[in-house]
Every structure is written in C-alpha cells, then in structure tokens.
N, C-alpha and C positions, 0 to 999 in steps of 0.2 A: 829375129833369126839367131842371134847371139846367145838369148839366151835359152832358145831350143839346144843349142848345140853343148851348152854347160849343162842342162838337164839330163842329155842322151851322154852324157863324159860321166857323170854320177852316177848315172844305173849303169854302164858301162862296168866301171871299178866297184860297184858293190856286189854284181853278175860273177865277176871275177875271186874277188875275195869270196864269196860265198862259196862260189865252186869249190875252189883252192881247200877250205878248211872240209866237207862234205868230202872229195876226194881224200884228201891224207887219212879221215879215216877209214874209209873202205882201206886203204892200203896196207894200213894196219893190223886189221882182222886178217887179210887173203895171209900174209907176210907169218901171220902165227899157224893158219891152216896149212901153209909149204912146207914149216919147221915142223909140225906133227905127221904130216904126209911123209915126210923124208927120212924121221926116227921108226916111223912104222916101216916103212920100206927098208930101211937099214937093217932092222932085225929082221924083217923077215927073209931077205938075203944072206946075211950072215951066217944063220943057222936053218934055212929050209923049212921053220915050222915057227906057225901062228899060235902065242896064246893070250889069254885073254887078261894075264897078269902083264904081256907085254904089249897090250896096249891099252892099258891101265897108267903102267910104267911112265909110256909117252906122254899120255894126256897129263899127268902129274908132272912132268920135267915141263912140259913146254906151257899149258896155259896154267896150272896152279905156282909156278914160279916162275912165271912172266915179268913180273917186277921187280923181280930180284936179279935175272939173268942177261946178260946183253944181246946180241944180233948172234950171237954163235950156238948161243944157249949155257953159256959158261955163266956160274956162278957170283954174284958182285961180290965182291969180300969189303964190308963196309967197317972201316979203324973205329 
C-alpha cells in the first residue's frame, strides 16, 4: 500500500510540473495577441481610420521586437 501511494505522489508532481510549464506557454503567446489587439485598437480610436501600414506598424512593435521590449512594449536599452 505504501508504495502504491509514493507511485500515485510521483505522477501526481510530474501531472503538475508538466501542466505548469504547457500552461505558462499558452500564457505567453495570448499575452502578445492582447498587446497587438490593444495597439490596433488604440489607433484605430485615435484617429477613426484603419490602414494597413498601421497594422503593419503593430505587428512590427509588438511580435518582431518582442525580445527586445518589456510587458509594456517599451524598448530594453541594453549598456
């Protein structure tokens, strides 16, 4: 019985840890599609009109310099 119980604690915490890592990346990707949803929506509020340089615009700010830019989408300035 004991050691049913240490077997079902193992799959337990690897059920977990596997989750965990599987989860944080979806989180990731939705987290970058919110930040171009929100620059697209920003201009086109701003100024009442869609074009197609400005969502050009976006998609170059937010996923082509995604590792360069933090959670706000500001620029790293690396020394």
């Amino acid at each position: 019985m004991n050691r049913i119980l240490k077997d079902g604690m193992v799959i337990a915490i690897g059920l977990l840890v596997v989750t965990s890592i599987v989860q944080s990346l979806f989180v990731s990707n939705a987290y970058a599609l919110t930040r171009y949803f929100n620059c697209v929506t920003r201009i086109a509020n701003g100024n009442d009109t869609m074009s197609l340089e400005n969502v050009k615009g976006c998609y170059y700010k937010v996923f082509q310099g995604a590792r360069d830019a933090d959670a706000d989408g500001h620029k790293i300035k690396i020394k």
